[in-house]
Structure formats: structure tokens, C-alpha cells
N, C-alpha and C positions, 0 to 999 in steps of 0.2 A: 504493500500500500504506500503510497507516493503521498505524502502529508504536503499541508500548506506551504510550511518552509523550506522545502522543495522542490516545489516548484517556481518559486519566489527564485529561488537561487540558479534554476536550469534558466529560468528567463531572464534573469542576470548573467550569467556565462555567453548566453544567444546574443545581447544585447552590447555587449562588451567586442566583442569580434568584428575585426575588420569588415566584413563585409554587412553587421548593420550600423554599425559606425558612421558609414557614407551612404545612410538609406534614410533617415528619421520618417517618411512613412511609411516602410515594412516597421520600423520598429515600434510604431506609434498602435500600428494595425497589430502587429501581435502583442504589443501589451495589452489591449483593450480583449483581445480577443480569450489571454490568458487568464483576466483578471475578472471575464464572464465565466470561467469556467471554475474560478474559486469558488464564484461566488452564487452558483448553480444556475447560474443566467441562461439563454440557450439564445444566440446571437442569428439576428436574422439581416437580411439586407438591409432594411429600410433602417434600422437601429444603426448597424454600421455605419451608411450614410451622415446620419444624423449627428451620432458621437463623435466618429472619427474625420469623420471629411466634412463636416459640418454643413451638409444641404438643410435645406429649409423644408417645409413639412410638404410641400410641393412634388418632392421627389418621386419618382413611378420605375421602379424596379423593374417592371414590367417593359419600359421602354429605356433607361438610361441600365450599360451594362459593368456601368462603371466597377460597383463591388464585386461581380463574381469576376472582371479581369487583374482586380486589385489582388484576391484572396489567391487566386490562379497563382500569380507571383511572387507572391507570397512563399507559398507551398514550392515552388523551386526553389527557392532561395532557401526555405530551410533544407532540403535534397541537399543540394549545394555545398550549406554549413556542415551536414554531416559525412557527406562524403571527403569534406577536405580538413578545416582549423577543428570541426567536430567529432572527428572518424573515429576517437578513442570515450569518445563520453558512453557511460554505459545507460546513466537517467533518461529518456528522448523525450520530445514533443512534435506530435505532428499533426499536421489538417489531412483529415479522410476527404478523397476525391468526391465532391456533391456534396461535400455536410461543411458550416461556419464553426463548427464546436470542436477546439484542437484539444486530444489525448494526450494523455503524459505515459509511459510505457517505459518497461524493463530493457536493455536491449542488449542480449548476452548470446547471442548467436554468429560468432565468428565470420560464419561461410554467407551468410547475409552480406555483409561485408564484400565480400570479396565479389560475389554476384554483382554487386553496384558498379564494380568498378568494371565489369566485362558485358556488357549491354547483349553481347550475341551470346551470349548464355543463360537469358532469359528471353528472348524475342527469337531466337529460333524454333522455340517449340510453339511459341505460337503460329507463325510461318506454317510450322508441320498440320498443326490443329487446321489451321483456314483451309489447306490445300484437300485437309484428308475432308473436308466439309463439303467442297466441291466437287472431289473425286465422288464420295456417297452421291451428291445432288446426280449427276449426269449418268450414274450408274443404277436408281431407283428407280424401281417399277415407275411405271405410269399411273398406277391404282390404287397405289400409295402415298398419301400426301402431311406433311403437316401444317398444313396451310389451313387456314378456317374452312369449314365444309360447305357454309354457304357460296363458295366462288365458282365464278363460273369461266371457265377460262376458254369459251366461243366470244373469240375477238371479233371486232366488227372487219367486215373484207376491204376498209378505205384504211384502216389502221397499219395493222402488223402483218398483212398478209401480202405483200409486196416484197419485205424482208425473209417470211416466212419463204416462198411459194420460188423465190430467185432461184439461180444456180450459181450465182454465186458465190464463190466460201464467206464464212462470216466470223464475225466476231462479236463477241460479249466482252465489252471495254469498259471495266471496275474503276472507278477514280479512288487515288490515291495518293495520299499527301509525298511532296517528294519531301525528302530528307536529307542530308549531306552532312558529312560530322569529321572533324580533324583530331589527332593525337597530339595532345602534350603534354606539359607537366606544371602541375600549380603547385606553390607554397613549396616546393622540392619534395614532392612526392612522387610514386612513382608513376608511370604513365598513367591516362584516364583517356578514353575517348569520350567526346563532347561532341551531340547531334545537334543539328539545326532545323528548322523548319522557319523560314520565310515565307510569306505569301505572296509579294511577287516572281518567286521561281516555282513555277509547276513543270517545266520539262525541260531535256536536254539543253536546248538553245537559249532558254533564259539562265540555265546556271552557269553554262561558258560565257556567256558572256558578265552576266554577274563574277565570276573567276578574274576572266579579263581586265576587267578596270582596277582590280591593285594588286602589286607583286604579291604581297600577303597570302592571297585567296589561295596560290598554287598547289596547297597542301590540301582544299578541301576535294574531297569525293562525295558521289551519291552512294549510299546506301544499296549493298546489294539485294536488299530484298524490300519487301512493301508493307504497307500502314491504312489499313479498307478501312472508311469510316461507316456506318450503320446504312448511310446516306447512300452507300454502295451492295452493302451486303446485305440487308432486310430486305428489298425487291428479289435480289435476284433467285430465288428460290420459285417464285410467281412463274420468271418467264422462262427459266429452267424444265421444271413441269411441262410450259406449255409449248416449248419450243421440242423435247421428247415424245410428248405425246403425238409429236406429227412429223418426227423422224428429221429434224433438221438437226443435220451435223455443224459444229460450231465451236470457237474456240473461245478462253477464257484467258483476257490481256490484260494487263492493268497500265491506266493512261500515261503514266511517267515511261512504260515503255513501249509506246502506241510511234510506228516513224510512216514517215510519208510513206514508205513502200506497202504499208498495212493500208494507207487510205484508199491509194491508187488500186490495188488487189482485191479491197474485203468488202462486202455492207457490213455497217456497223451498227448496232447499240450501246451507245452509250449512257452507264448510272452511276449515279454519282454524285458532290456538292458543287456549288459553281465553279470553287477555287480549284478542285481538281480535274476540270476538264483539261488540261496539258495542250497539247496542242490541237485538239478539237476546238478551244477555247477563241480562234480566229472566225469559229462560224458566228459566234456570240457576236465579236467585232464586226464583222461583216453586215451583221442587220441590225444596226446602232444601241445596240441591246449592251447595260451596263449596269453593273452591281458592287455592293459595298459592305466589305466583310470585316474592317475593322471600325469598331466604335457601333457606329449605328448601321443594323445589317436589313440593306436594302435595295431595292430591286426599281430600276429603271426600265421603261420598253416604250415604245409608240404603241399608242389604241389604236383603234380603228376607224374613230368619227371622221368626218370630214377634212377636220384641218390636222390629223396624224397626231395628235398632241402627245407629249412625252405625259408618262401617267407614273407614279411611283408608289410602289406596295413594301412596307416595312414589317418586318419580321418581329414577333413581339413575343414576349412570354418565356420562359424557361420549357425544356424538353419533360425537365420532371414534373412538370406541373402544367396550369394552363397555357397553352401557345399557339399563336399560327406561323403558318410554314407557307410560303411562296414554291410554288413551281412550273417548270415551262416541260411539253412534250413537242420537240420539232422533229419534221421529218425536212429532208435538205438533200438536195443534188451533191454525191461526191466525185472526184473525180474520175474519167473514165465511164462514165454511166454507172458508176455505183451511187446506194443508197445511204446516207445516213440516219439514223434516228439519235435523238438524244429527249432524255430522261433525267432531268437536273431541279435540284432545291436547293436548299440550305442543309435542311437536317433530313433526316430517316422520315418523318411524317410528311415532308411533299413528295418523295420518289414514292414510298411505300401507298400513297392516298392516289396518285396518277394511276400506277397499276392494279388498285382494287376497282377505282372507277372505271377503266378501260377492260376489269373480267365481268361488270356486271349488266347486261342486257338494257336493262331501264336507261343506264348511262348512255351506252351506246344510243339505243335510242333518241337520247336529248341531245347528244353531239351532234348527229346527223341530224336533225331537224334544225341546231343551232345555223349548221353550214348549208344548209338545203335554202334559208332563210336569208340566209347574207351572202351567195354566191349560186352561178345559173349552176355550176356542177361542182362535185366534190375536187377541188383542188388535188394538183399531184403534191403539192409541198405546201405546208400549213405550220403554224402556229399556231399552239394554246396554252393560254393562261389559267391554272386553277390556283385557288384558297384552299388550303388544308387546318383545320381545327384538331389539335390533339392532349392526350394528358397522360402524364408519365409515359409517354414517347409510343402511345399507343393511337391510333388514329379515330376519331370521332366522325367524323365529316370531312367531305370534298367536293366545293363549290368549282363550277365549274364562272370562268370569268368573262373571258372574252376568246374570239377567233381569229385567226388571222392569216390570209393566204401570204406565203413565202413568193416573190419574184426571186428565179433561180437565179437569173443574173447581179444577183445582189451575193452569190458566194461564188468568191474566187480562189481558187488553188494556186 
């Protein structure tokens, strides 16, 4: 049992160390947070706000994402302290990923340790787990499912059945965060690999060139393996099934390793978050379509009225709790007379709400009559905008928004 004055004292040692020395608000944020937990408090965003960063009673959680990217940094920063000026303390404190209430723990597990310090001997087995999940997906019966029972996976014939029915080879294009990490040595210990994640590099050609502009960078590499956010991997079991069930062979990419010779050769499906579309990400460019994933996460497009107006739909709410999610389902000319599709949101509740809408009959229905109404025939290449409502990352509803026919000659290769 970790008494009072002990914890007093672990948060003194934290506090004392170079690295929150030159922070005063990590240090600020985790006395407060330490000092709720003495005092059986149980720390919520808007209190945060309030105490520590002193917003005024105005403040909406719901839309400013200020404290969960505060706490985020936070919680590195201690990782940080104890892999390096901390690595011997045996008392810890730490914030659980999704909870503001930091734990105080024993920490006498040696090989812990050493595990921190080797990143591929803990991120390989997951690697093995994701592969052998996809190996299962492509290799299960057809009449077997663990998908909700009510879906119905008779897609409408203007949709997927173009990709479907090709002879083209295909791909299934997973978005995934690229990563790049360098070895060195901090405080004279012994090497540590240190990952990165930027968000303006999502593929090959923006990391060389990000390399390029300072001597420094030459040491960095990508990651040889990959990082599927929910946004990628909660759909794709849907179209897995239904792609099996009608005998289409197909391959499974993930976008950091998607190159021009896959565009020109394959139709594609691509699922995914916006930021990990890689280089598919020029189709977005191409039809003035723009999004904003740090700070306030939000979604630009033209409507459809008359005067084309840009129209902006903002992302609100937390995944664990109430939210809405933005997403777009485009179909698009690639090169060579292939086809694209793309299947893109923010989180797991807009790809995951697109393909439930798109298995269920009723929907189809109100799509086609949507486009039957705003255009003399179903377009070969379209746009659509849905709203997704969900809570603890499970999907509620999916409003469908608006339509929009694609001019091909708007994507360029």
C-alpha cells in the first residue's frame, strides 16, 4: 500500500527532473492530477480545464480537444521519465490510456524494463496477431460470420459491383499510420530506439523529402512493419465476407506501402482515416476536398447547390462516449481504366456506419432514389457525404448527407 507520503515524495522526484523542470505545464497538470487522487477526487475534462488551464465555464469538451491532447503528453512524458532519469525508481505513477485518474504502482519487474527499451519485442506479436486475423478472415467459410446477423451484405449493382464483377486484380488498401524512429543514446545510457509519427508524412515521398531538408534526418527510417487504426480494421471484416462470398480474389496492402505500380495495375478499396490515405491522398487534393486533424478535427468539401459553396462538418464528441464521425465513400477513375473506391472518416464509427449503410436494402434504396432525384442517371463516379452518431465506439446511426457526381477529369495521375 503506497501511503500519502509517498506519493507526495514520487511526485517530488517527477517534479525535480530535468525534463519537468522545462515543462511547468506537465508539471502543473500532474500535480493537480496527483493531488485529485489523494484526495479521492476522480478528475474529469471540464475540471481540468477549469483548475489547470483556467477556461471559463464556457468551455465544451465536446468541441475544444485541448485536455485529452494535454493528458496524451503528459503520459509520454512520464514513459519518457521512466525509461530514462527514472528507469531505477521502483515507487511509479502513471495515467491509464482513456482514464484522467493516475495510479501509483509497485514496479519490480526487471524484464519490463528491458521490453521498453526494444519496441520490436512487443509490436511484433502484435504484427503476428493482425496478420493471423486476416489470414482467419479470407480463409472462413462464407456461412460463418461474426458480424451482426441482421446485415445484409446484397450490395446495390451502382455501388461495389463494378469493383466486384472487374477482372481486374484488386486490392484491399488498410490505412496506416507511417512511423519512422532513429537510435541513440540519452543521459549516457544505453541505446533506445525512439518512433515518430508526424502527420504531414503519410508515405514514401513525403518522408524523403521530409529527410531531405536537414542533414540531421539521415538516420531516420520507416518502420518495417505497420500500425491499422480501428478506422481501418473494424470495416474490413464486412467487405471481406462479402467480397468471399462471391469469389473475388484480392489482396490485402496497407497504404504506407501502396506505389504507383499498385495504382496503374489494381482497382482498389481503400479504408481507412483521412490522414492515412498515403498516396491515394492526391485524389482528396484533386477534388478540392480538405481536412483538419490537428486541434479542431474537420472536414471541408463543396455541396452541391448552385453556387458549389464550401460547406464544413466538424467532428465532435469523444469515441468513448457521445460523438459524431464524418465520412466520405468515393468511387474515382484510376489510372489505366482502373477503378478506385475509397472508404475514409476520422475514427472507426464513419468507415464502420458507411458499410453497414451500404449492407442494408432500405439504405440502398434511399441512395438510389437520392441520385435518381439529383441526376438523369446513376453516375459512373460519385461522391457521398454521411453523418455517423456513435457511443463507446459503437455505431448508433448513419445519416446519409448529401451526393455528388465526380467529373473524372478532375483526377489526375
Amino acid at each position: 500500500m503506497i501511503d500519502k507520503n509517498q506519493k507526495l515524495q514520487i511526485l517530488d522526484e517527477i517534479l525535480k527532473s530535468n525534463s519537468f523542470i522545462n515543462s511547468k505545464l506537465n508539471a502543473k497538470l500532474l500535480t493537480y492530477l496527483v493531488k485529485c487522487e489523494i484526495s479521492g477526487k476522480t478528475p474529469s475534462e471540464y475540471s481540468i480545464a477549469i483548475d489547470v488551464f483556467k477556461k471559463d465555464a464556457s468551455f465544451n469538451p465536446n468541441e475544444d480537444t485541448l485536455i485529452r491532447v494535454s493528458v496524451y503528453n503528459l503520459r509520454k512524458k512520464l514513459e519518457r521519465y521512466y525509461q530514462n532519469m527514472g528507469k531505477r525508481t521502483k515507487l511509479r505513477v502513471k495515467i491509464p490510456k482513456g482514464h484522467y485518474e493516475v495510479i501509483f504502482f509497485n514496479y519490480s519487474k526487471e524484464n519490463i524494463r528491458d521490453l521498453v527499451r526494444n519496441p520490436y519485442v512487443i509490436l511484433l506479436p502484435v504484427v503476428f496477431i493482425l496478420l493471423f486475423i486476416i489470414l482467419y478472415l479470407l480463409t472462413k467459410q462464407p456461412q460463418t460470420s461474426a458480424l451482426p446477423s441482421q446485415i445484409n451484405y446484397s450490395y446495390s449493382s451502382n455501388l461495389l459491383d463494378s469493383f466486384i464483377n472487374s477482372e481486374n486484380p484488386k486490392i484491399i488498401s488498410l490505412g496506416d499510420d507511417f512511423i519512422y524512429y532513429s537510435d541513440f543514446s540519452e543521459f549516457n545510457t544505453t541505446p533506445i530506439r525512439k518512433m515518430y509519427r508526424n502527420s504531414m508524412i503519410n508515405n514514401e515521398g513525403e518522408f524523403e523529402k521530409f529527410k531531405s531538408e536537414e542533414k540531421q534526418r539521415d538516420n531516420f527510417k520507416k518502420l518495417p512493419f505497420s500500425f491499422f487504426n480501428q478506422a481501418a480494421v473494424w470495416p474490413l471484416p464486412h467487405l471481406v465476407k462479402l467480397f468471399k462470398g462471391k469469389n473475388v480474389d484480392f489482396l490485402i496492402k496497407s497504404a504506407t506501402n501502396l506505389n504507383s505500380n499498385d495504382i496503374k495495375s489494381h482497382d482498389i478499396v481503400f479504408l481507412g482515416s483521412f490522414w492515412t490515405l498515403g498516396i491515394l491522398n492526391q485524389i482528396i487534393e484533386n477534388l478540392g476536398i480538405s481536412y483538419n486533424i490537428i486541434g479542431e478535427e474537420k472536414l471541408e468539401i463543396k455541396s452541391n447547390d448552385s453556387h458549389d459553396s464550401l460547406q464544413t462538418y466538424i467532428r465532435t464528441g469523444v469515441p468513448a462516449f457521445d460523438h459524431i464521425d464524418y465520412s466520405l465513400f468515393l468511387k474515382v477513375p484510376g489510372p489505366n481504366k482502373k477503378t478506385i473506391y475509397l472508404i475514409v472518416s476520422f475514427y472507426a464509427t464513419g468507415s464502420v456506419g458507411i458499410v453497414k449503410y451500404l449492407s442494408n436494402q432500405n439504405s440502398i434504396n434511399e441512395l438510389n432514389k437520392n441520385f435518381e432525384e439529383n441526376y438523369e442517371n446513376f453516375p459512373d463516379y460519385y461522391l457521398i457525404l454521411f453523418k455517423s452518431k456513435g457511443y463507446n465506439r459503437e455505431v448508433l446511426s448513419t445519416e446519409l448527407l448529401f451526393t455528388k457526381e465526380i467529373d473524372p477529369s478532375l483526377i489526375v495521375w
